[in-house]
N, C-alpha and C positions, 0 to 999 in steps of 0.2 A: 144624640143630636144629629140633624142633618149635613149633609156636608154643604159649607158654604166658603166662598171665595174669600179670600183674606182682602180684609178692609185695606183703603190705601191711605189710614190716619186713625186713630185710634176713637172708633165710634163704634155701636153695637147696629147688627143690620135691623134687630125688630129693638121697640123698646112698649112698654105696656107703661098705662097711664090708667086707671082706674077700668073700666068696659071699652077701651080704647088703647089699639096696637097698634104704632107707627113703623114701618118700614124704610129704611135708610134707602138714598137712592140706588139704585142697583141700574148695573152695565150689564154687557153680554159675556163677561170672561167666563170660562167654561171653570166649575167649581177642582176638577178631578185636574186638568192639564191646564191652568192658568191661561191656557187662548184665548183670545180673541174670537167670537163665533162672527163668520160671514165673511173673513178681509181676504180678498187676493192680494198674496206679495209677489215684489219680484225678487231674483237672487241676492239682491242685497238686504233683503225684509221688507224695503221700502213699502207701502199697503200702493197699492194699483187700482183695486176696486172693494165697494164690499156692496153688501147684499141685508140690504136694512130689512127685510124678512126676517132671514134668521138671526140679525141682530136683535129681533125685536121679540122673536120667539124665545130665544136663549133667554134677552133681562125676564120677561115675565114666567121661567121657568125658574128664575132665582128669586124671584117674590116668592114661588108658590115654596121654595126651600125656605127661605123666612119664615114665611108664614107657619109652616110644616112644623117647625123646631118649637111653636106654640099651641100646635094642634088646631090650626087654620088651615081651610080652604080659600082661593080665590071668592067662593062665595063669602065670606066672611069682609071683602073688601067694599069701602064705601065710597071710596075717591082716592085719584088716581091724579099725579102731576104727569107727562110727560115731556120730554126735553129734549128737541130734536135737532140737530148740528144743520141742519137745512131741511129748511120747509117743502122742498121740492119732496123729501121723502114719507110726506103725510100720508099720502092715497097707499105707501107700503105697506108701512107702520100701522093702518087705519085696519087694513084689508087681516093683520094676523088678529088685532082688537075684535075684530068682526067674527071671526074664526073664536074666540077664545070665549069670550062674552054673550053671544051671540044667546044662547040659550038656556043660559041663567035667568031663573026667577027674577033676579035682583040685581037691576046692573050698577055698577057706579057710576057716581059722575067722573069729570074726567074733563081738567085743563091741556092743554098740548100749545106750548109753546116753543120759538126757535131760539135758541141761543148760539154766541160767537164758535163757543166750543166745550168740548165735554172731556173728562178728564180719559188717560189710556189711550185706547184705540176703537175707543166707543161714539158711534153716530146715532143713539139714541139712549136715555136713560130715564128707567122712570122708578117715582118712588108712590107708596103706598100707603093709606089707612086703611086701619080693617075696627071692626066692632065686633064684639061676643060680650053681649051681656051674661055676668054673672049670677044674674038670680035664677 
């Protein structure tokens, strides 16, 4: 099984439903060192800045380890929630989507909306379905 980040409540990150695998929402913690990807701190930890890039590279690097643990690719996904602590960081966030997606056959759809806040030290979170027919 792939390595994934330990859940922050007792839920499964993929779960299968007949030709249909749901992905739990996933953040940017790095699976191996529990960080945070993208935060500047200062000496007291306090976060200073981050860098909703590789925030946003890191979550969609833990979908593709969900996915992984069932023998999925990102191709295999069909929609896509996104969840962004402020909408000022869309055109970031949009820009690594564009990099990743970009040249897939198959893209997904894909909501992105702002919310108050996300849980950690995550400024953006997305979750996933994916499809593989069994016949």
């Amino acid at each position: 099984m792939s390595l994934m980040t330990k859940p922050l409540a007792h839920y499964s990150h993929i779960r299968k439903a007949g030709d249909i695998y749901y992905v739990a929402g996933q953040g940017c913690r790095n699976p191996e060192t529990n960080e945070y990807a993208g935060l500047t701190r200062d000496s007291s930890g306090a976060i200073q800045s981050y860098d909703i890039k590789a925030q946003s590279k890191a979550v969609l690097a833990n979908i593709e380890q969900a996915l992984a643990t069932e023998s999925l690719t990102l191709d295999h996904v069909i929609d896509v929630n996104v969840f962004l602590a402020d909408m000022k960081d869309f055109a970031g966030m949009n820009e690594i989507w564009n990099q990743t997606f970009a040249n897939r056959a198959q893209k997904p759809t894909r909501t992105t909306v702002a919310v108050k806040q996300l849980p950690g030290d995550n400024f953006v979170e997305m979750k996933a379905i994916a499809y593989r027919s069994q016949k």
